[in-house]
C-alpha positions in Angstrom: -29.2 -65.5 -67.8 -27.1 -62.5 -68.5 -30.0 -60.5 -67.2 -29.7 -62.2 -63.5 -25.8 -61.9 -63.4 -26.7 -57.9 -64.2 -29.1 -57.7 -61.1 -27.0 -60.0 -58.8 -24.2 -57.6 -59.6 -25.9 -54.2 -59.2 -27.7 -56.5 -55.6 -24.3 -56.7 -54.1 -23.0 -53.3 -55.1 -26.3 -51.2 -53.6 -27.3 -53.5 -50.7 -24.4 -52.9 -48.1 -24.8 -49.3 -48.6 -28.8 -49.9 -47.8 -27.9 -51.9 -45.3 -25.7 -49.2 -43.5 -28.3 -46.5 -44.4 -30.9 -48.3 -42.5 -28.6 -48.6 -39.3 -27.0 -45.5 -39.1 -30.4 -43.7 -37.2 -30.6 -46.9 -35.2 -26.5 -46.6 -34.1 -26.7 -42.6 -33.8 -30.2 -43.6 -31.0 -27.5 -46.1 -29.1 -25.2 -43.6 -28.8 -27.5 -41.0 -28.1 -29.1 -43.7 -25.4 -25.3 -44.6 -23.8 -24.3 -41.0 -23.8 -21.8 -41.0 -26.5 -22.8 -37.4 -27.3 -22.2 -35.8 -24.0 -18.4 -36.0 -25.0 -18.5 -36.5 -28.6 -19.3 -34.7 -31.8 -20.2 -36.1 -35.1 -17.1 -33.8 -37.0 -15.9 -32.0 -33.9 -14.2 -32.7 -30.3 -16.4 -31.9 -27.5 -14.8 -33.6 -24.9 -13.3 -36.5 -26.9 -12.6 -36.6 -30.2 -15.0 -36.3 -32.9 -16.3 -39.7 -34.9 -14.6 -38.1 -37.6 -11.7 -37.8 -36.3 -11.4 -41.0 -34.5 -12.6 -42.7 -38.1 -10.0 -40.5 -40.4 -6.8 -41.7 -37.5 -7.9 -45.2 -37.4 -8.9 -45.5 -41.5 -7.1 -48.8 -43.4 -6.3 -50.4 -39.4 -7.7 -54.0 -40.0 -8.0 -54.4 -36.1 -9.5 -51.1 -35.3 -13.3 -51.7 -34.9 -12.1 -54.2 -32.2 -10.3 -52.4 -30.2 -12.3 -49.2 -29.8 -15.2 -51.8 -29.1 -13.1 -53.1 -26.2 -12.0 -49.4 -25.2 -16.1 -48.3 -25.4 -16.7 -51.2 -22.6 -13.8 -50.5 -20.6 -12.9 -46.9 -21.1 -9.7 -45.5 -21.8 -7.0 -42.6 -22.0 -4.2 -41.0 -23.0 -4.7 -41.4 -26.4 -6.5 -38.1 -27.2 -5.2 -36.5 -24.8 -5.5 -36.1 -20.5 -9.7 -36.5 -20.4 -10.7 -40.1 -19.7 -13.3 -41.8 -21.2 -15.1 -43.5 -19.3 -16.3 -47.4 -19.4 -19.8 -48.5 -20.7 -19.2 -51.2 -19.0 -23.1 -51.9 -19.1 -23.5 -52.0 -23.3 -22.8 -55.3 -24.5 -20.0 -56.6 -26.4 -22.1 -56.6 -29.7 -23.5 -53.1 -29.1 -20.0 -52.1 -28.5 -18.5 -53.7 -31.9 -21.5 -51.9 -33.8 -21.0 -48.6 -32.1 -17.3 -49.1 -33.4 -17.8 -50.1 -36.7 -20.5 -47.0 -37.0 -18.0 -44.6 -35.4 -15.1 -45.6 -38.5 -17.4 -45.2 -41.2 -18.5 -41.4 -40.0 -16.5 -39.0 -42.5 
């Protein structure tokens, strides 16, 4: 029995960080596909900020994933500074919300 508890434990430790392994070339392709990286950089501002930086400003804020979700689809500005991003208006709400939650866990 003890042996279970063991593997159940060392399960839920390594599977999330599987789990987000195996995403992370899928998400980089959907940003790649809805132009993400025409303004953005991994570490670095291009145009907008970079994931980085938008993940280090926004890191411990609860709320965060949806409201850049919401700000993917309908664009945005002022916050980073006179540039406006524009909406994706065409990537669905649960595209959005991934591409969000992807985008916060960049360091």
């Amino acid at each position: 029995m003890k042996k279970v508890w063991i593997t159940l434990a060392a399960a839920s430790v390594l599977l999330p960080g599987a789990a987000l392994a195996g995403t992370a070339a899928d998400m980089q392709a959907l940003a790649d596909k809805n132009g993400c990286f025409s303004c953005h950089g991994m570490q670095s501002k291009l145009v907008g900020p970079g994931f980085a930086e938008v993940a280090a400003k926004y890191k411990g804020d609860s709320q965060a994933a949806e409201r850049l979700a919401k700000k993917i689809r309908e664009g945005g500005k002022g916050v980073w500074g006179p540039v406006p991003m524009p909406p994706h208006g065409n990537l669905g709400e649960g595209d959005a919300k991934k591409l969000a939650e992807w985008v916060l866990n960049v360091g």
